[in-house]
C-alpha positions in Angstrom: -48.9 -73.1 49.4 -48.6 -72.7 45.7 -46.3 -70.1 45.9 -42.8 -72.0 46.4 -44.3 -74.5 43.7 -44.5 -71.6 41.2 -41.2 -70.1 41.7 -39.3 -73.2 40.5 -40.7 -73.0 37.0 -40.0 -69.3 37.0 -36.7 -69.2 38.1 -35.9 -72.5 35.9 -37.4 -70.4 32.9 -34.9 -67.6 33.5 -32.3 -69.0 33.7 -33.0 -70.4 30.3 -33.2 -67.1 28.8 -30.0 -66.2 30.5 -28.2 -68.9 29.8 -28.2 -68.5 26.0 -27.8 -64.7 26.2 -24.6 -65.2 28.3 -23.3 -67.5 25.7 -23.9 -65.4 23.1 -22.4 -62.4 25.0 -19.0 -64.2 25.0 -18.6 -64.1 21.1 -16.7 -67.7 20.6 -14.8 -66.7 17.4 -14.3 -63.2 18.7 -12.3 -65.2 22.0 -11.1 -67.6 20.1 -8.9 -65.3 17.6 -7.7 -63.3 21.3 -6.9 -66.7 22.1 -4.5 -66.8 19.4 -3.1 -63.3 19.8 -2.7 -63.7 23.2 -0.5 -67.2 22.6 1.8 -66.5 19.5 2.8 -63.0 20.3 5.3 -62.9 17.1 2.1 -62.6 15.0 2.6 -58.7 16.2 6.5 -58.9 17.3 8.3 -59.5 14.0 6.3 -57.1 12.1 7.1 -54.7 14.7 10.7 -55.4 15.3 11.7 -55.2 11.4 9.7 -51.9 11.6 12.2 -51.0 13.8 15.2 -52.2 11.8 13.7 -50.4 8.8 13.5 -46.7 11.1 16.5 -47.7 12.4 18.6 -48.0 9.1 16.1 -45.2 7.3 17.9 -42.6 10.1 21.5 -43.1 9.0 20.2 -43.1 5.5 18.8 -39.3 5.5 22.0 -37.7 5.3 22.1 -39.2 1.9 18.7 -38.1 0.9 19.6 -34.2 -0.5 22.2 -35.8 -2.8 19.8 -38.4 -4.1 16.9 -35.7 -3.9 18.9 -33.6 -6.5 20.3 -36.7 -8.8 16.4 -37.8 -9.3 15.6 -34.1 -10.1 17.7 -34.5 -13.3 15.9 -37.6 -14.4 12.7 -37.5 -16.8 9.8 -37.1 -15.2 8.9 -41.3 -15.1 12.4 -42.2 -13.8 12.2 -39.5 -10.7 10.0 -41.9 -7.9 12.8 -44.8 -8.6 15.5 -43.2 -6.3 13.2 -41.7 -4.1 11.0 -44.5 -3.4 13.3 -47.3 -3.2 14.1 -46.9 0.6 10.1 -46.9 1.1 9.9 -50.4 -1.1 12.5 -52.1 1.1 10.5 -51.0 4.4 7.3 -52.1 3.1 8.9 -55.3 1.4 10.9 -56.6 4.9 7.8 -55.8 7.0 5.1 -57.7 4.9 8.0 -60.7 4.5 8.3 -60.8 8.4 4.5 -61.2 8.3 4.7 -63.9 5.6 7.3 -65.8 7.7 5.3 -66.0 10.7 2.2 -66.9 8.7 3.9 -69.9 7.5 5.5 -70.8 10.7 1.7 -70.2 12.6 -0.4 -72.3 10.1 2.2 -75.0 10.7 2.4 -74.7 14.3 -1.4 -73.8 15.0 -3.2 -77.2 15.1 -0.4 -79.7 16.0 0.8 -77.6 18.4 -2.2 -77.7 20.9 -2.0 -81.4 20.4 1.7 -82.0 21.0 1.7 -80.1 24.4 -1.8 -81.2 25.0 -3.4 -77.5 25.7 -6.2 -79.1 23.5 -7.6 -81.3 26.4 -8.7 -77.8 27.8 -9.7 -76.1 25.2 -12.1 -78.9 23.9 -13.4 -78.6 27.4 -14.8 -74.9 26.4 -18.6 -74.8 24.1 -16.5 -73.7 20.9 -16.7 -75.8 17.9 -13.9 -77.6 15.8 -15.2 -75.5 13.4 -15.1 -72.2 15.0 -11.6 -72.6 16.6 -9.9 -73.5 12.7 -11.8 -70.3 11.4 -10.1 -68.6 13.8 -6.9 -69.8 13.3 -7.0 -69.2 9.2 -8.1 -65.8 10.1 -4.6 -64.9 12.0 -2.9 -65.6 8.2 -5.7 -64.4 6.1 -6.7 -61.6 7.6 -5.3 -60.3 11.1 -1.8 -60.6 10.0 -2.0 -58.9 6.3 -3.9 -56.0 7.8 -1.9 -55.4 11.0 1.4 -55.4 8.7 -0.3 -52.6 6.1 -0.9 -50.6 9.9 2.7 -51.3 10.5 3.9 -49.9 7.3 1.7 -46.9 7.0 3.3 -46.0 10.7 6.7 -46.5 9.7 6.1 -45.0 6.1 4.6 -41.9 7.6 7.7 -41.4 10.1 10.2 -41.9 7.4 8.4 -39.6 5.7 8.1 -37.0 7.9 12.1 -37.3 8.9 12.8 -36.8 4.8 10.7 -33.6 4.8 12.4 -32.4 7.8 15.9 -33.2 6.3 14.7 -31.8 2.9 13.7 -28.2 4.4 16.2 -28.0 6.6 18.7 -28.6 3.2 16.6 -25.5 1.6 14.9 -28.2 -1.0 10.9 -28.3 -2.1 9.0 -31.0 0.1 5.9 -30.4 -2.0 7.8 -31.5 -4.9 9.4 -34.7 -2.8 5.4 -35.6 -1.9 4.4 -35.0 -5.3 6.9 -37.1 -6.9 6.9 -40.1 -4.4 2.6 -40.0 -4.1 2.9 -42.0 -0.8 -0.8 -42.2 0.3 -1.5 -43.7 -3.3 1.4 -46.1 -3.1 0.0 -47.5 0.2 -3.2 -47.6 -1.4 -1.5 -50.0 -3.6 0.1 -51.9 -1.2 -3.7 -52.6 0.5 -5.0 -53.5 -2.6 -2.5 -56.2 -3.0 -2.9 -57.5 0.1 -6.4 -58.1 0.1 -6.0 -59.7 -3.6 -3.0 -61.9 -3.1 -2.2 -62.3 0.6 -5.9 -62.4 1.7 -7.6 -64.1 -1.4 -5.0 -65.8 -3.9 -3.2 -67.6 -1.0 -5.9 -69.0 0.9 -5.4 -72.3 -0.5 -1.7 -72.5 0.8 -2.2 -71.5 4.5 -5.6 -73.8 4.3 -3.3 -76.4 3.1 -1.0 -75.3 5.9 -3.5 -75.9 8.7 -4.8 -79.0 7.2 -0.7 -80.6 7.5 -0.8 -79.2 11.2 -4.0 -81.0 12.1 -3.1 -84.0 10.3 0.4 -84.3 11.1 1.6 -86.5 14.1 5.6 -85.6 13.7 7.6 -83.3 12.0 4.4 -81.3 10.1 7.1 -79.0 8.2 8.3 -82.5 6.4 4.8 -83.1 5.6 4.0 -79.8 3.7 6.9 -80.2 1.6 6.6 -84.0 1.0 3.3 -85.0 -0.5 4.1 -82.1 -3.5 7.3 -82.8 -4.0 6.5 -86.4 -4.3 3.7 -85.7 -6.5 6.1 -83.7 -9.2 8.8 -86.3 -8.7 6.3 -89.2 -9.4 5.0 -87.0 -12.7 8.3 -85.7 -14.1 9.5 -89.5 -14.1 6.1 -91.4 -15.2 5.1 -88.7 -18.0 8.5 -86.7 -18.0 6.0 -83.1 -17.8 6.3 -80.8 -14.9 2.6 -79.1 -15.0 2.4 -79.7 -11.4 5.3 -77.5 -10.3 3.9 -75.0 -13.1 1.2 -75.2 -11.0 2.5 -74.2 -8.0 4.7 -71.8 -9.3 1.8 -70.0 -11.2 0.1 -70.2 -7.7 2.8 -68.4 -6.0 3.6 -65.7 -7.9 0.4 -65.2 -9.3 -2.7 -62.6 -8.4 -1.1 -60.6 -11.2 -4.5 -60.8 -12.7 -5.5 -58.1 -10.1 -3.1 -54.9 -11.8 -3.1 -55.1 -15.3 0.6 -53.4 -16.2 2.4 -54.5 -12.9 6.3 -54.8 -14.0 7.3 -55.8 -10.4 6.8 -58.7 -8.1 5.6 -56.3 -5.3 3.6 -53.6 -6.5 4.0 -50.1 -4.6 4.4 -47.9 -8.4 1.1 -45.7 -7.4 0.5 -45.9 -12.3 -0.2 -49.4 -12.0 -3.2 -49.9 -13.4 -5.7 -51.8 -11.1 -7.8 -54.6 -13.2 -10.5 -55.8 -10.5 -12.9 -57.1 -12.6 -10.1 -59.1 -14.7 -8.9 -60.5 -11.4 -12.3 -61.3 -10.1 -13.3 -63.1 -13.0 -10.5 -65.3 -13.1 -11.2 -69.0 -12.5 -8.4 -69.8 -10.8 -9.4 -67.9 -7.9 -12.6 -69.2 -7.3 -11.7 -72.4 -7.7 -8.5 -71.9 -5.3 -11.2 -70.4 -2.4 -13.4 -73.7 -2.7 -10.0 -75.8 -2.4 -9.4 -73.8 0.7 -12.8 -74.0 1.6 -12.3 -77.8 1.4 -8.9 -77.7 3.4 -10.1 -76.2 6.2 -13.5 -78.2 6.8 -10.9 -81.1 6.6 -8.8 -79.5 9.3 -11.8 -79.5 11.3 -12.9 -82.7 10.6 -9.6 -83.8 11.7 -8.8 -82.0 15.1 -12.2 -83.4 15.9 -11.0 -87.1 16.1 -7.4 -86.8 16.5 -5.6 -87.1 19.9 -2.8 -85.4 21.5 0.5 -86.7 20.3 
């Protein structure tokens, strides 16, 4: 008789156990960043398709390449990567731009557009926090998107790189010498280290910012990025007749330089720069520009808690 009595508890108490174990099993942030993968699908397709304009253009360009080979062999011995490694900055300079387009156009899009064609109904039906779903979306921007573009361009470096030597030997030149002067692997070495210093860490304050406009917004969110700086330079150039705010911004944009300590370029692929770190992790304005992000983001939260479709 007590039997059937006991067997409540015990299968009660399982499914306790289970129950949390399950849960955890189905990683929420791991999901929730698929999620976003599986829905914006240019996150992976305009890297990819100026990866193929870049191999595309880079295979009418080899029969050029012997001429060019032999004009940078007559240069001094700092002047010789220029010529060579031009072709390779232009692939590795429209791929990471693709990528910084559709960055810009996601952290817009990512928030308001779940509320505009009210997916976000369902998806607040699931156990995943405000909190969890935002992190996931900055993490498409921050971090998915620089990293799959560097995987992009070490593909499409490597094959342009491999069609050269093949040109080059088959035109009775030295490869070795080609590798040696254009030091790819360091150069994309380079490239990483930028992107983890600028595109991963100096800019998360603007695609915070970003996703902050997109949760907030109830129309036109691109208007809304723009306007509130634009009408806080306006307001300061005709109250106090200064421009520090656009200063600001502009130091914001192109800045990170911090990080290589005799870059001469905007994008830095030249495998002497000298990497500075320490100077670059010491500087305020990057710690102070990850708690403003910081900031942003718990606001973003905050705010697709409460707000309704539109």
């Amino acid at each position: 008789m007590n039997t059937p009595i006991n067997a409540v508890p015990e299968s009660f108490s399982d499914a306790q156990v289970v129950a949390p174990a399950a849960f955890v099993e189905t990683r929420p942030f791991y999901w929730s960043v698929r999620r976003e993968l599986w829905e914006y699908r240019s996150v992976y397709l305009a890297p990819l398709a100026a990866a193929g304009v870049v191999l595309l253009g880079s295979l009418f360009g080899l029969a050029h390449l012997p001429h060019t080979m032999q004009f940078a062999m007559t240069l001094n011995p700092m002047q010789q990567r220029e010529p060579l490694a031009s072709h390779y900055n232009f692939a590795a300079a429209l791929i990471m731009g693709a990528a910084f387009l559709v960055s810009i156009f996601y952290s817009i899009d990512a928030l308001y557009g779940e509320r505009r064609d009210r997916s976000i109904l369902f998806w607040k039906s699931l156990p995943v926090s405000d909190f969890t779903v935002v992190l996931a979306k900055a993490t498409i921007p921050l971090v998915i998107l620089p990293l799959f573009a560097f995987a992009i361009t070490f593909v499409t470096g490597t094959i342009m790189l491999l069609m050269s030597s093949a040109v080059l030997r088959g035109s009775g030149q030295s490869v070795s010498t080609y590798w040696a002067v254009l030091q790819p692997w360091r150069a994309l070495m380079m490239l990483l280290y930028h992107l983890v210093t600028v595109h991963m860490l100096w800019y998360a304050p603007f695609y915070a910012w970003l996703l902050l406009v997109s949760a907030w917004a109830r129309r036109a969110p691109f208007l809304w990025v723009a306007l509130p700086p634009l009408a806080i330079h306006v307001f300061e150039k005709m109250a106090f007749h200064t421009s520090y705010f656009a200063q600001f911004l502009n130091n914001r944009f192109t800045g990170g330089r911090e990080a290589m300590g005799n870059m001469q370029e905007d994008f830095p692929l030249d495998p002497w720069t000298h990497l500075t770190p320490g100077a670059f992790l010491a500087t305020p304005g990057l710690w102070i520009g990850l708690a403003v992000a910081a900031l942003f983001l718990y606001a973003a939260a905050r705010l697709r808690r409460n707000r309704e479709p539109t």
